[in-house]
C-alpha positions as CSV (number, residue, x, y, z in Angstrom):
1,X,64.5,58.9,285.6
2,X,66.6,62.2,286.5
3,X,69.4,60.2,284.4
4,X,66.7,60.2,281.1
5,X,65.6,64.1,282.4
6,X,69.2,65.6,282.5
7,X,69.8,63.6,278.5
8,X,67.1,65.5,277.4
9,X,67.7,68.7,278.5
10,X,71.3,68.5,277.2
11,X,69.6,67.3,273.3
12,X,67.5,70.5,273.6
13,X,70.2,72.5,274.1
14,X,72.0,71.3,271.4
15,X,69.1,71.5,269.0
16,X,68.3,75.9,270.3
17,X,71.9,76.4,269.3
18,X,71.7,75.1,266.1
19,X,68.4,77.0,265.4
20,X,70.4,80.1,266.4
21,X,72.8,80.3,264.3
22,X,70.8,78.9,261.1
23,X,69.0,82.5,262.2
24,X,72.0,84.5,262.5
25,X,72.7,83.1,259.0
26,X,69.4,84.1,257.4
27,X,69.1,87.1,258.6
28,X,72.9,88.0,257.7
29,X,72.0,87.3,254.4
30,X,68.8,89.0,254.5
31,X,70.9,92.1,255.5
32,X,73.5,92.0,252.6
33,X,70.8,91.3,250.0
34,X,68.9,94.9,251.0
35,X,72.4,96.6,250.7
36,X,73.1,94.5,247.4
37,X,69.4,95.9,246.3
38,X,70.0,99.3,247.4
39,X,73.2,99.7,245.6
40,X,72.1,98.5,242.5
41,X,69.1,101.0,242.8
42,X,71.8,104.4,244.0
43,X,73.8,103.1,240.7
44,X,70.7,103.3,239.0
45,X,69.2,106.5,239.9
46,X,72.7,108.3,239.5
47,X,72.2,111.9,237.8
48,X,73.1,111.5,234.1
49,X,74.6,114.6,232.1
50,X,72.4,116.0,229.4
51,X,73.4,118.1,226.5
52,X,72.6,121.5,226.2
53,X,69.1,122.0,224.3
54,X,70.1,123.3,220.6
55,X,67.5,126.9,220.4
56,X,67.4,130.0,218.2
57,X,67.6,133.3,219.6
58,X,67.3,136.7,218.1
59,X,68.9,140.1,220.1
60,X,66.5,142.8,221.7
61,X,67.4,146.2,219.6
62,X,65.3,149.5,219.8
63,X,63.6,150.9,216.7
64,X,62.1,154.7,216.1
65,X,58.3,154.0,215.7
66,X,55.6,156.5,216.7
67,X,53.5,155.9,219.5
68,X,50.3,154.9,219.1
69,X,47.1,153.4,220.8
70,X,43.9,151.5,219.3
71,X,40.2,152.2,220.2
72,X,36.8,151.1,219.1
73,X,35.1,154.4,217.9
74,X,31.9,155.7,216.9
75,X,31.4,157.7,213.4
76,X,29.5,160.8,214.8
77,X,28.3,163.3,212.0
78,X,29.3,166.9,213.2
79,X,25.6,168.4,212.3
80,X,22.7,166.7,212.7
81,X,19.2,168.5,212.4
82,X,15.7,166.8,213.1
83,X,13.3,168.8,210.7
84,X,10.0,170.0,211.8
85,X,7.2,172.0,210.8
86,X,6.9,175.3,212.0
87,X,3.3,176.0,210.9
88,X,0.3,174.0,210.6
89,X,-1.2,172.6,207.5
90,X,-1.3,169.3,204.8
91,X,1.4,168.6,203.5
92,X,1.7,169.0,200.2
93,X,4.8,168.0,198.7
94,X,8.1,165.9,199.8
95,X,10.8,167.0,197.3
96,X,13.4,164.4,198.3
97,X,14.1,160.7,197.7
98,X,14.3,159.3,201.2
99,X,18.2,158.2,202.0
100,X,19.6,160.2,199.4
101,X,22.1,163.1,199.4
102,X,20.5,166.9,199.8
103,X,22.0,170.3,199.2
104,X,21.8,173.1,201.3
105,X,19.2,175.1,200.5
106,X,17.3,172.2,198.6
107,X,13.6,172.4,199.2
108,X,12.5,168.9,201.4
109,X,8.7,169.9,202.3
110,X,6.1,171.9,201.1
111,X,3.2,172.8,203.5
112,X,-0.1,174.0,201.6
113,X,0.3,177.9,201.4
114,X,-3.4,178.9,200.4
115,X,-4.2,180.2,203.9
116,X,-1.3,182.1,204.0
117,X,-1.3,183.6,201.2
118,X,-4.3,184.8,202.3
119,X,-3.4,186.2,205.4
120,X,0.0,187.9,203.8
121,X,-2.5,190.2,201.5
122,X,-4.6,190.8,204.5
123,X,-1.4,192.0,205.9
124,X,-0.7,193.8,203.4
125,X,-4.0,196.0,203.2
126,X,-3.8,196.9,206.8
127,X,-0.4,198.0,206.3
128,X,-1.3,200.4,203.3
129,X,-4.4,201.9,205.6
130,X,-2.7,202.2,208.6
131,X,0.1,204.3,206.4
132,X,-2.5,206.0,204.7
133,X,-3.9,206.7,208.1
134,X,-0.7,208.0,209.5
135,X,0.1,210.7,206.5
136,X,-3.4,212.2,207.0
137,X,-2.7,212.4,210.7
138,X,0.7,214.0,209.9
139,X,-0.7,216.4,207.5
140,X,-3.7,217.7,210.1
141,X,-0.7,217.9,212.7
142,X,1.6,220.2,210.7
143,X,-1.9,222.5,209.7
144,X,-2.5,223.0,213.1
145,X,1.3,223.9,214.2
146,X,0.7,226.7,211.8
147,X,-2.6,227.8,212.5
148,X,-1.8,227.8,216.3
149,X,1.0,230.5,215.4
150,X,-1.7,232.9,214.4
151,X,-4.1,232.0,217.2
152,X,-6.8,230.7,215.6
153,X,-7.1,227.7,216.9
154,X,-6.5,226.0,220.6
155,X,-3.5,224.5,221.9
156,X,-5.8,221.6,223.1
157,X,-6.7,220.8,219.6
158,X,-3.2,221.0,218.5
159,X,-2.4,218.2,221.2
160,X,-5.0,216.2,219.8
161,X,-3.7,216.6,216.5
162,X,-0.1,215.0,217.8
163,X,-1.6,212.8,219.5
164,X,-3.3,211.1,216.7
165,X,-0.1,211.0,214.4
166,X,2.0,209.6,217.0
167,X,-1.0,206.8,217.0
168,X,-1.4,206.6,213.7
169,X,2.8,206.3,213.2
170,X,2.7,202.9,215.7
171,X,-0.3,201.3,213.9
172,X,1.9,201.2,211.1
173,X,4.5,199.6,213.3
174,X,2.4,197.0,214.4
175,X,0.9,196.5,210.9
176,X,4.1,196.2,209.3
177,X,4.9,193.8,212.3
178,X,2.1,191.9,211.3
179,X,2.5,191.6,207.5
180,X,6.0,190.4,207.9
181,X,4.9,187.2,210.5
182,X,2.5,186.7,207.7
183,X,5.4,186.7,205.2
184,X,7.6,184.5,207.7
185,X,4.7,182.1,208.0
186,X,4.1,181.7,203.9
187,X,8.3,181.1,204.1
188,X,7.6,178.4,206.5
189,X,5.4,176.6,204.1
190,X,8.7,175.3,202.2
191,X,10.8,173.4,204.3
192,X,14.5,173.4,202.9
193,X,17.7,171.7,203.8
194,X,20.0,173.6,206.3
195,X,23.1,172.3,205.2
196,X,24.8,169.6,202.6
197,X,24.1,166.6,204.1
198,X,22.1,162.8,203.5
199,X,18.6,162.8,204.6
200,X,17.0,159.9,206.4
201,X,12.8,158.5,206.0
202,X,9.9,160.7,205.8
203,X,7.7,160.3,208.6
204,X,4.9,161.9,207.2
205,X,3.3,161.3,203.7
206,X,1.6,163.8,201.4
207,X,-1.5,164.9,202.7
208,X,-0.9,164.2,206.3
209,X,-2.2,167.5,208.1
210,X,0.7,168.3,210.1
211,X,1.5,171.1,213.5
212,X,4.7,172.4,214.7
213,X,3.5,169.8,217.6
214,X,3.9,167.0,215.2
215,X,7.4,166.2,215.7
216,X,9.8,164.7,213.5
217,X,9.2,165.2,209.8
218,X,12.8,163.7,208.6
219,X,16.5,164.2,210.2
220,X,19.4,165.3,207.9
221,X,23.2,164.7,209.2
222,X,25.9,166.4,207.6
223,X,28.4,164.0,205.5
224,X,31.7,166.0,204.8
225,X,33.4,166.6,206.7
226,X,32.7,163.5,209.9
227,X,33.9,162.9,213.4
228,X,35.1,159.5,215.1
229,X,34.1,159.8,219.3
230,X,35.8,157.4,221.2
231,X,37.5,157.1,224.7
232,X,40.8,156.6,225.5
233,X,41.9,155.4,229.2
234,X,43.7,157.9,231.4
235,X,46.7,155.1,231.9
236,X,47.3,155.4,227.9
237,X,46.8,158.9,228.0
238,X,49.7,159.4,230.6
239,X,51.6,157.0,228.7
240,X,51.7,158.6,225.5
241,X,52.4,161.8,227.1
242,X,54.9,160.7,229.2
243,X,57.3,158.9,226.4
244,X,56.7,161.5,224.4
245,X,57.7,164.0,226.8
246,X,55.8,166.4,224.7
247,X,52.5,168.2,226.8
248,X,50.5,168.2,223.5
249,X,52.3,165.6,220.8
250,X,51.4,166.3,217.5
251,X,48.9,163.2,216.8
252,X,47.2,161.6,213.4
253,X,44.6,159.3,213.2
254,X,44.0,156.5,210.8
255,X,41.0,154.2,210.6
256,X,40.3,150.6,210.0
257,X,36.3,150.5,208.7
258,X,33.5,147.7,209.6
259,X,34.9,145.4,206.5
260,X,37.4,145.5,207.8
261,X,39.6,147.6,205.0
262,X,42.0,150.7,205.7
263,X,40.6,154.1,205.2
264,X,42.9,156.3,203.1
265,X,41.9,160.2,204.7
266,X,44.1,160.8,207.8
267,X,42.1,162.8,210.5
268,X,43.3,164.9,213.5
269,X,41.7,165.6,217.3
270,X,39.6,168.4,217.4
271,X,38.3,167.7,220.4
272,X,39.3,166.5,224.0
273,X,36.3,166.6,226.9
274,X,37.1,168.6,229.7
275,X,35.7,166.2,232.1
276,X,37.0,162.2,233.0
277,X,34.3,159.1,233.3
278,X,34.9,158.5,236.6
279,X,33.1,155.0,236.3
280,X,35.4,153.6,233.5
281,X,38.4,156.2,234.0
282,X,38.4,157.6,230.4
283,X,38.5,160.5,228.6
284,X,36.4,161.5,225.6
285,X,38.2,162.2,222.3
286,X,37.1,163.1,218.8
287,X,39.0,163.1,215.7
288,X,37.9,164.8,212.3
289,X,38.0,162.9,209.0
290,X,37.4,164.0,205.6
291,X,34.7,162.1,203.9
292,X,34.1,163.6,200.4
293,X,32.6,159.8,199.3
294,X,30.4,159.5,201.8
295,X,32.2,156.2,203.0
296,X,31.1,156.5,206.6
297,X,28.2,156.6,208.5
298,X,26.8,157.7,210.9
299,X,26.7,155.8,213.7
300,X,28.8,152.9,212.6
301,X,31.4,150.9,214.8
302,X,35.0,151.8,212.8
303,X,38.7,150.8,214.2
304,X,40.6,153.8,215.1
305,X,44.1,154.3,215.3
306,X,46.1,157.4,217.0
307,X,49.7,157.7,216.6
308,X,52.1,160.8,217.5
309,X,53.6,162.5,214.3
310,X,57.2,161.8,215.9
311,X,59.0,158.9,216.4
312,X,60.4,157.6,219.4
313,X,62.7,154.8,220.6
314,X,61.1,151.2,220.8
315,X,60.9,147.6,221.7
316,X,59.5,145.3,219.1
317,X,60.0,141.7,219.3
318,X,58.2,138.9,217.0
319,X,55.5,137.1,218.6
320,X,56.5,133.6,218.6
321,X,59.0,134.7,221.0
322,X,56.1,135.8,223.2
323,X,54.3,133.5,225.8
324,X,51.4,133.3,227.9
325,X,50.2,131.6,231.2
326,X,47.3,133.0,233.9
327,X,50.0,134.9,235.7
328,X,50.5,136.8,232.0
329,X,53.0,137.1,229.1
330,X,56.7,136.2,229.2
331,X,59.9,135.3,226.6
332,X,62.7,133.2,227.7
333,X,65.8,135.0,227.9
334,X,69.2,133.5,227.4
335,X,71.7,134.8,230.1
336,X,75.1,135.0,230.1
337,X,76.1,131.3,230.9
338,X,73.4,129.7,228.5
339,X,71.4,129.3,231.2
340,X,67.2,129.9,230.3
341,X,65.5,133.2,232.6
342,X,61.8,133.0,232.5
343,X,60.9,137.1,232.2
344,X,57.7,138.7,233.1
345,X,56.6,141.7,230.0
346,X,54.5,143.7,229.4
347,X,53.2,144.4,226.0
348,X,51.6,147.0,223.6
349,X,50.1,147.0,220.1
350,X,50.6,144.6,218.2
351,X,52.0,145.3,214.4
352,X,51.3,142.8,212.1
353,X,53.4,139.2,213.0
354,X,55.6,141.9,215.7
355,X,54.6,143.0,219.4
356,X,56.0,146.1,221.2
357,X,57.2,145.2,224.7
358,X,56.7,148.1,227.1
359,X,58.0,146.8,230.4
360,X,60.5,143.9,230.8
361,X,63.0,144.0,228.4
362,X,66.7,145.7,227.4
363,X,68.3,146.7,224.4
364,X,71.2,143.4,223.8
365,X,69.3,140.7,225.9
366,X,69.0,137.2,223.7
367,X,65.4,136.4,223.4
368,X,64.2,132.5,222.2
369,X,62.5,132.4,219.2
370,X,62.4,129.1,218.6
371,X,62.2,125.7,220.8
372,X,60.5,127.1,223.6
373,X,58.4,123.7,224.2
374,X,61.8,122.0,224.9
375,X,63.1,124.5,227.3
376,X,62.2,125.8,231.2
377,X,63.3,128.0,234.2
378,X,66.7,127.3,234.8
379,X,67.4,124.9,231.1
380,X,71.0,125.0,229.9
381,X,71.0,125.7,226.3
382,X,73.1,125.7,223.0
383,X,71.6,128.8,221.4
384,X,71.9,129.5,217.8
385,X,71.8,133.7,217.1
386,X,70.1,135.1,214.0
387,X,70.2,138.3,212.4
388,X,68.9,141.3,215.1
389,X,65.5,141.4,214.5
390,X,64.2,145.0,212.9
391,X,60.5,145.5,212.2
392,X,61.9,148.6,210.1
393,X,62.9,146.0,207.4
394,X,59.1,144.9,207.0
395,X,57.8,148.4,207.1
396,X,55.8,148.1,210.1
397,X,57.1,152.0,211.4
398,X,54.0,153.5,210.0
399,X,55.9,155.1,207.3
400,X,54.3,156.2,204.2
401,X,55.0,154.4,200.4
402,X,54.2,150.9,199.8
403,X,52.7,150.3,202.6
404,X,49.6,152.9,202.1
405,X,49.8,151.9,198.1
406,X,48.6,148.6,199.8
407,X,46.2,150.0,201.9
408,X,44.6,152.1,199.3
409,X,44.3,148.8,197.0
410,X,43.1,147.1,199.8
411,X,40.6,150.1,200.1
412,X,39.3,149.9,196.4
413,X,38.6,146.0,196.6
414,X,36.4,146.4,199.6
């Protein structure tokens, strides 16, 4: 029996060893096929060269343009009257088409003038017996000056006598004070236009009985010349002044109109407020505009443009090359070593298809124009230079000629 126990043991030792190394085997192999795998998979992944991205680039130059700002204005006419009546009565007439254009001096209302008529001869009789009045008084005055010389009569008569003349001398005052309210009233029974302007509704018809507590009757605004109010931000102010190194540039105004088309009169500020909003941090402007065809309103919305009369050394660059995210607008620059530079700008008006760049850029730098999808912060590139781009060539420098032909044509369509 131990004989059988010790044959045993010996077969299981024989049969662990060979277990053992069939697992040093397996697991040898297991090793050498994850380095096999992992090898394959560095060989894989290994970085592979690409070319440079082909794009088109154009080089930053400064241009003379003037500089200018855009605001939303309001057409504000420079007289504007409310009419009323200044005596009572019907009315009698309304000598005006309602909307149309008046003349100063044009008769607008006529008040019933019956009554004061009436009054103005009353007036008129109280003047002539208060004057009549007043010479008899003057002649009894001067009889007793010389009768009191010989004595025969008393100084306290005399006195009367001067007395009464002085009297009779301020009733005419008062009477001729009287007659001419009574002529001042009659005048008041015709209502005429103050000044050349367009004339809005009626609000009284004929026959109405109306009081100088009636209000309104009808409000005229002058047409020619107009102003444009608007508002302009103290950060543009400084701006403008500031480039311009001027205190007080020389500035013209241009206007864009509700349709949308140019408006061909120029106008120039006439008026800066002495005061700043201190809620929205603006300043109040006006600029004055001819308007001999009555072309704007008041109270309508217009585009208004100010730009300085001298020109001054500026970015422009074309749109496209422009691009936004929420931190802002950028361009891609092209540096030195074809490598892209993602630059932060800041931007101005626009001019047609071109943008003026305020902050961001320098005269030479190589903007893209064209394949910004296929570039990025850091892309090598294979750019492509085109002709410098100048917004001169496309007459965007607010320069007169063809450009205000257009606008006029432009004008006469609308």
């Amino acid at each position: 029996m131990y004989k059988q126990l010790q044959i045993f043991a010996k077969e299981r030792k024989e049969i662990n060893t060979v277990f053992y190394k069939k697992r040093i085997c397996t697991m040898s192999f297991t090793v050498a096929l994850v380095f096999t795998i992992s090898a394959c998979k560095e060989k894989q992944t290994a970085p592979i060269d690409m070319p440079p991205t082909p794009v088109t680039v154009t080089e930053v130059i400064s241009v003379d343009l003037p500089i200018s700002r855009s605001f939303i204005g309001k057409v504000t006419a420079y007289d504007r009257v409310d009419i009323k009546a200044r005596v009572q009565g019907y009315l009698e007439q309304r000598a005006f088409k309602e909307g149309s254009t008046v003349k100063k001096g044009q008769l607008l209302f006529s008040i019933e003038k019956d009554q004061y008529q009436t009054a103005l001869k009353e007036a008129e009789a109280n003047l002539a017996k208060a004057e009549a009045e007043a010479i008899n008084a003057d002649i009894q005055l001067k009889r007793a000056q010389e009768l009191i010389k010989t004595g025969d009569i008393a100084q306290s008569i005399l006195d009367d006598r001067s007395a009464s003349a002085s009297a009779a001398l301020a009733t005419v005052k008062q009477a001729r004070a009287a007659k001419e309210n009574a002529r001042l009233d009659l005048d008041y029974t015709e209502i005429s236009a103050p000044f050349n302007g367009r004339i809005g509704l009626s609000t009284y018809d004929v026959g109405e009985y109306i009081t100088p507590s009636s209000g309104v009757l009808a409000t005229i605004v002058s047409i020619d010349p107009t102003s444009v109010i608007f508002s302009i931000s103290m950060k543009d102010l400084i701006s403008m002044s500031a480039k311009s190194a001027d205190k007080t540039p020389e500035i013209v105004a241009t206007l864009t109109t509700t349709g949308g088309f140019p408006y061909k009169h120029k106008g120039k500020i006439d008026f800066i407020d002495n005061m700043l909003n201190m809620q929205t941090d603006t300043l109040k402007m006006r600029a004055k505009f001819p308007n001999p065809d009555s072309r704007l309103i008041d109270g309508e919305l217009v585009n208004i443009k100010i730009s300085t009369v001298s020109k001054y050394p500026t970015i422009v660059i074309p749109q496209v090359a422009v691009q936004m995210d929420q931190a802002g607008r950028y361009v891609m620059i092209v540096k030195e070593d074809n490598k892209i530079e993602m630059r932060r700008i800041s931007v101005g008006e626009e001019i047609e298809k071109d943008i003026i760049v305020t902050e961001g850029l320098k005269v030479g730098e190589k903007i893209v124009i064209d394949g910004l999808q296929k570039i990025k912060q850091g892309s090598l590139v294979n750019p492509t230079a085109v002709v410098p781009y100048n917004p001169l060539n496309n007459s965007t420098d607010g320069t007169e000629g063809a450009s205000e032909d257009k606008d006029t044509d432009n004008e006469n369509k609308g």
